[in-house]
DOLO-872552 format. One line per 8 residues: for each residue x, y, z of C-alpha. Coordinates in steps of 0.5 Angstrom, whole numbers. Layout:
BEGIN
X,Y,Z; ...
//
This chain:
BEGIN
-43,-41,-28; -40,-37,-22; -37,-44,-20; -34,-46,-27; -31,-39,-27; -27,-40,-20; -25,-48,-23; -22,-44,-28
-18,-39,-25; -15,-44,-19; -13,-49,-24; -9,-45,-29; -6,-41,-22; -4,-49,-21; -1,-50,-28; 4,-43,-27
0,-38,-31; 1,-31,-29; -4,-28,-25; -5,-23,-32; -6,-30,-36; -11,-32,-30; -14,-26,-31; -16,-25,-39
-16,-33,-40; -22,-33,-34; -25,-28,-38; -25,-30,-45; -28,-38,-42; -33,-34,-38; -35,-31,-45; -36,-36,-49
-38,-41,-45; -44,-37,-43; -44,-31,-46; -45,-33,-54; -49,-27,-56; -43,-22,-54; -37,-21,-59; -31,-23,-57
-28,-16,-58; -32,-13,-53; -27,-15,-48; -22,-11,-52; -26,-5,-50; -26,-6,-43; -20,-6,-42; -19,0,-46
-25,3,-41; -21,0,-35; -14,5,-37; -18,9,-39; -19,13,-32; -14,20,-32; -13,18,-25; -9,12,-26
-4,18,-29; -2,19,-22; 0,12,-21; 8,12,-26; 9,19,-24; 9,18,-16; 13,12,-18; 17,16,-21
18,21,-16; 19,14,-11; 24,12,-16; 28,18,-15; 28,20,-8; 29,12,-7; 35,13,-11; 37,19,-7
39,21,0; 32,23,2; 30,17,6; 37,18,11; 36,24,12; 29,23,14; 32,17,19; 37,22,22
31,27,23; 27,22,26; 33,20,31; 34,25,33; 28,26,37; 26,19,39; 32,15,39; 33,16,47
26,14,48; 25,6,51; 25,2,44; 27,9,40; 31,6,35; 26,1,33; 20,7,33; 25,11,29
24,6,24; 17,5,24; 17,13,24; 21,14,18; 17,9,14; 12,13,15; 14,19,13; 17,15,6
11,13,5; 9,20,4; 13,20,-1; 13,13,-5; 7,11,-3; 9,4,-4; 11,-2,1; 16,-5,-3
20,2,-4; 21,3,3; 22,-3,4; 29,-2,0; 29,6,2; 29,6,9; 31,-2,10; 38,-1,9
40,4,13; 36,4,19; 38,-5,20; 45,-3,21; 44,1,27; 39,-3,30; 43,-9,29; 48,-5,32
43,-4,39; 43,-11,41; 36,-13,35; 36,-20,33; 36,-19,25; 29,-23,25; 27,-18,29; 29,-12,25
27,-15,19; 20,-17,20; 20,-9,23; 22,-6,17; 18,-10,13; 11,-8,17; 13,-1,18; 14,-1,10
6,-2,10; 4,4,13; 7,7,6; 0,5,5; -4,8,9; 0,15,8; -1,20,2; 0,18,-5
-2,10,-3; -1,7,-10; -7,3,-7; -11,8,-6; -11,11,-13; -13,3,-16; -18,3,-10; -21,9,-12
-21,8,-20; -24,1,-18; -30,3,-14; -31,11,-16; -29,13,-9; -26,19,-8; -18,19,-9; -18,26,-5
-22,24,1; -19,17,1; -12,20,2; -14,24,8; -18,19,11; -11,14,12; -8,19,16; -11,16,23
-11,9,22; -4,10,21; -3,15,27; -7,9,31; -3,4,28; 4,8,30; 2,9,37; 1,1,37
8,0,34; 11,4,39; 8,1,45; 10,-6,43; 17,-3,41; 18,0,48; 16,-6,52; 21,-11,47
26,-6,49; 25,-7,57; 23,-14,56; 30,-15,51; 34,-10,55; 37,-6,48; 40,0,50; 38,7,49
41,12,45; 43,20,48; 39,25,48; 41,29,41; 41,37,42; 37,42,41; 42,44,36; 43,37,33
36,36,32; 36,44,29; 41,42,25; 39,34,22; 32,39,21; 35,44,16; 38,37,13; 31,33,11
27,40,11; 26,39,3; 24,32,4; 17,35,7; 16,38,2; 12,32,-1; 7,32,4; 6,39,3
5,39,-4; 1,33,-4; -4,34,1; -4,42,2; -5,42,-6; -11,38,-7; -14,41,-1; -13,47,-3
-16,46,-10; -9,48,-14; -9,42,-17; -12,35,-17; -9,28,-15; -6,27,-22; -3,34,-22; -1,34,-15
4,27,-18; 7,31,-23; 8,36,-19; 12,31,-14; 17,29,-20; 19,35,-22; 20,37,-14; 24,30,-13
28,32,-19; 30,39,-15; 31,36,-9; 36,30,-11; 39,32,-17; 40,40,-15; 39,42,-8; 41,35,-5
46,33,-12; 45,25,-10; 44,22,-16; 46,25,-23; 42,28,-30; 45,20,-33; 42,18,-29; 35,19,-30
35,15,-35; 36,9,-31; 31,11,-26; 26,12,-32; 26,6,-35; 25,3,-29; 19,5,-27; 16,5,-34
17,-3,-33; 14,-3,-27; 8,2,-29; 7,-2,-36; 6,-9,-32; 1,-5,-27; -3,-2,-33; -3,-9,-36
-6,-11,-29; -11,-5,-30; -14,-7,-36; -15,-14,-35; -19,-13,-29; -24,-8,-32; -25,-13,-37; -26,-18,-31
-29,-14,-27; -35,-13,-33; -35,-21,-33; -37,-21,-26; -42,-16,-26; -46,-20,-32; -45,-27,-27; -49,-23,-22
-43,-25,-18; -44,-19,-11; -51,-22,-12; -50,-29,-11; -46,-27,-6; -50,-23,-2; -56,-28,-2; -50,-34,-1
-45,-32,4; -48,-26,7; -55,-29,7; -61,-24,5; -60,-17,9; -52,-17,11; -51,-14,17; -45,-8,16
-42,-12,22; -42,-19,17; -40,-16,11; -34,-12,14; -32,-19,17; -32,-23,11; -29,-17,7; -23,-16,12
-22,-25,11; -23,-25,4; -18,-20,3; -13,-22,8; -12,-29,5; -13,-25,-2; -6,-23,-1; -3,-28,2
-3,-31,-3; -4,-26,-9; 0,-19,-11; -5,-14,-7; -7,-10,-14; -10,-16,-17; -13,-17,-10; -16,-10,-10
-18,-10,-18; -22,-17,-17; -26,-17,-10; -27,-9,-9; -32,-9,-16; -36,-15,-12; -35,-11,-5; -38,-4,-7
-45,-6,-9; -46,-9,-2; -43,-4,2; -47,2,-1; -53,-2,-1; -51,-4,7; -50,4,7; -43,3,9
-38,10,7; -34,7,1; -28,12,3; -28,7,11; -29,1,7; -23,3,2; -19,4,9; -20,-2,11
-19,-6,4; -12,-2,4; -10,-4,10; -11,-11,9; -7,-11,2; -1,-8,6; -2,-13,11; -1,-19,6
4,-15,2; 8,-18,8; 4,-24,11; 7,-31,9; 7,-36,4; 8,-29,-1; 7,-23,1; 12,-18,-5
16,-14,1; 17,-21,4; 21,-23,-2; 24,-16,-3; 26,-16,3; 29,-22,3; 33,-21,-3; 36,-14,-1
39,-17,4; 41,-24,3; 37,-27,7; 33,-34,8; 25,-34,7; 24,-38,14; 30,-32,17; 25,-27,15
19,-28,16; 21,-31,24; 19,-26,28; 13,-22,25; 7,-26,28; 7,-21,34; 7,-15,28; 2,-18,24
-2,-18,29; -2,-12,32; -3,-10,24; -10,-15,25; -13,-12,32; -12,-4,29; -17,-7,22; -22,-9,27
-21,-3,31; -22,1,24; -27,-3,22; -31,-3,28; -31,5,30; -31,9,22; -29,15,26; -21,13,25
-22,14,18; -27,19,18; -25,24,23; -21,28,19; -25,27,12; -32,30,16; -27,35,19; -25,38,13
-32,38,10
//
């Protein structure tokens, strides 16, 4: 039954179908051909069920709230912020970017959104400091998945919906694999710079570095209004993404005045596109995921691949494979919506906390959103900048593989993830 159901996804992936298609054609196959006694409309109502969540509110308004600050000047602002205070060091341009995308991650909370915020204009200063452009675009692209880690992550938030865990305790948890992941890109920036002999830049000025701090100030007012409301109990994860719009709306069409009330139209209508693609996605997969709980599918996968009791350490590796070359050749909410309903049960029957294996299962859908043959960023990046594929993706193996040795250090020491979550009880 379960081989059937696999047949039938990859052969209709083979024709062209869209992954949507895939999805809801597998499903409906599966039904009928095992399932005789349930009405088809049953499907119907589970994917009503899988929309139904008040969490995945969350997803359109931080996608607006990106929209509008990519739109706006806040990720040139974040960079000069960033540069003031790092640029001098060994490899400072290229910590500088790793550092922006980190910080437009708490806004946007998406890959491809800081692909296209803080690539443009930090490439034209790295190329300017002596950076092969293969080399600024693989660093562009792999800072970009650190927006994932960071609060609001849109993976997160799918994540969280799929499996039960908390949003809240998942948002705070990425915050160290991050930092980890920082520290990781900034050595190897540092050795490539000496290694390379790109030139440093001046040291900024304290006044400077007062004056690029006035500039972006407003800009930190995400990660405050995010993380701070929600902990503090003012608001949930969903308040706290509208809270986010309305603030974005300030921001760049009052206080920064980089785009215009005409605008918005544009920009909302964008996101509404996007938004409904993504909630197609979200209620297709709950009507998939029902199916693979009826198959038995994470039992049969225990018993199968993980044998009768999986140690954690097995099913963190399989877990950290399959999602890996998941996304490599799949969009990461697809991925997510279809292995983590086989995963949870596993994992919490082997006691593993689901807030460290949602960590590493967010990582890994970053790591793939620009890990070749189709990873998306790899895609934007390519068409933002008019770029062949092979240019683009020429210079990422040495990224991609620090991005896979900070999942093992993630996955072998829970702590990373979990420090801060236990610290704030």
């Amino acid at each position: 039954m379960v081989m059937s159901l696999l047949f039938i996804m990859v052969l209709l992936l083979l024709l062209g179908f869209p992954m949507i298609m895939t999805m809801l054609f597998s499903t409906l196959y599966y039904m009928m051909m095992f399932m005789p006694d349930v009405k088809l409309f049953t499907v119907v109502q589970q994917m009503v069920l899988g929309v139904q969540s008040p969490v995945l509110m969350a997803i359109p308004m931080f996608m607006l709230a990106a929209d509008i600050m990519t739109t706006g000047h806040t990720s040139n602002r974040l960079l000069d912020f960033v540069e003031s205070f790092v640029g001098h060091l060994p490899g400072g341009m290229a910590t500088t970017t790793s550092l922006t995308c980190a910080l437009f991650g708490s806004i946007s909370g998406s890959t491809q959104a800081t692909v296209v915020a803080v690539g443009r204009p930090v490439r034209t200063k790295l190329l300017e400091r002596g950076y092969p452009d293969s080399e600024v675009m693989a660093l562009i692209i792999n800072s970009s998945n650190l927006a994932y880690l960071i609060p609001p992550s849109l993976g997160m938030v799918v994540y969280g919906v799929a499996s039960g865990a908390s949003i809240g305790k998942l948002f705070i948890a990425g915050l160290g694999p991050a930092a980890v992941i920082l520290v990781m890109f900034g050595i190897y920036s540092a050795v490539y710079a000496k290694v390379k002999k790109i030139p440093r830049l001046e040291k900024a000025s304290f006044s400077q570095r007062w004056n690029v701090t006035k500039k972006s100030s407003f800009a930190f007012g995400f990660p405050i209004i995010i993380m701070g409301g929600i902990y503090s109990g003012i608001f949930s994860p969903t308040e706290a993404a509208a809270v986010s719009v309305l603030y974005a709306l300030i921001v760049e069409v009052f206080l920064y005045k980089s785009i215009k009330v005409s605008d918005l139209y544009r920009i909302a209508l964008s996101t509404g596109i996007i938004t409904t693609v993504v909630f197609i996605l979200v209620a297709v997969g709950g009507a998939f995921s029902w199916v693979i709980s009826y198959a038995r599918v994470p039992q049969l996968l225990t018993t199968g691949l993980l044998g009768e009791a999986p140690s954690v350490f097995m099913i963190l590796l399989v877990v950290n494979i399959l999602f890996f070359i998941s996304c490599m050749f799949v969009e990461a909410v697809v991925v997510i919506l279809i292995l983590t309903p086989i995963f949870v049960p596993i994992a919490a029957a082997a006691g593993i906390d689901l807030v460290h294996l949602g960590i590493i299962i967010t990582l890994q859908v970053a790591i793939g959103s620009g890990t070749p043959p189709f990873g998306t960023s790899i895609f934007t990046c390519s068409a933002i900048f008019d770029k062949p594929f092979l240019t683009v993706i020429r210079n990422e193996g040495p990224y991609i593989a620090i991005l896979l040795v900070a999942c093992l250090l993630i996955s072998a020491f829970p702590e990373i993830s979990l420090f801060l979550v236990n610290l704030m009880g």
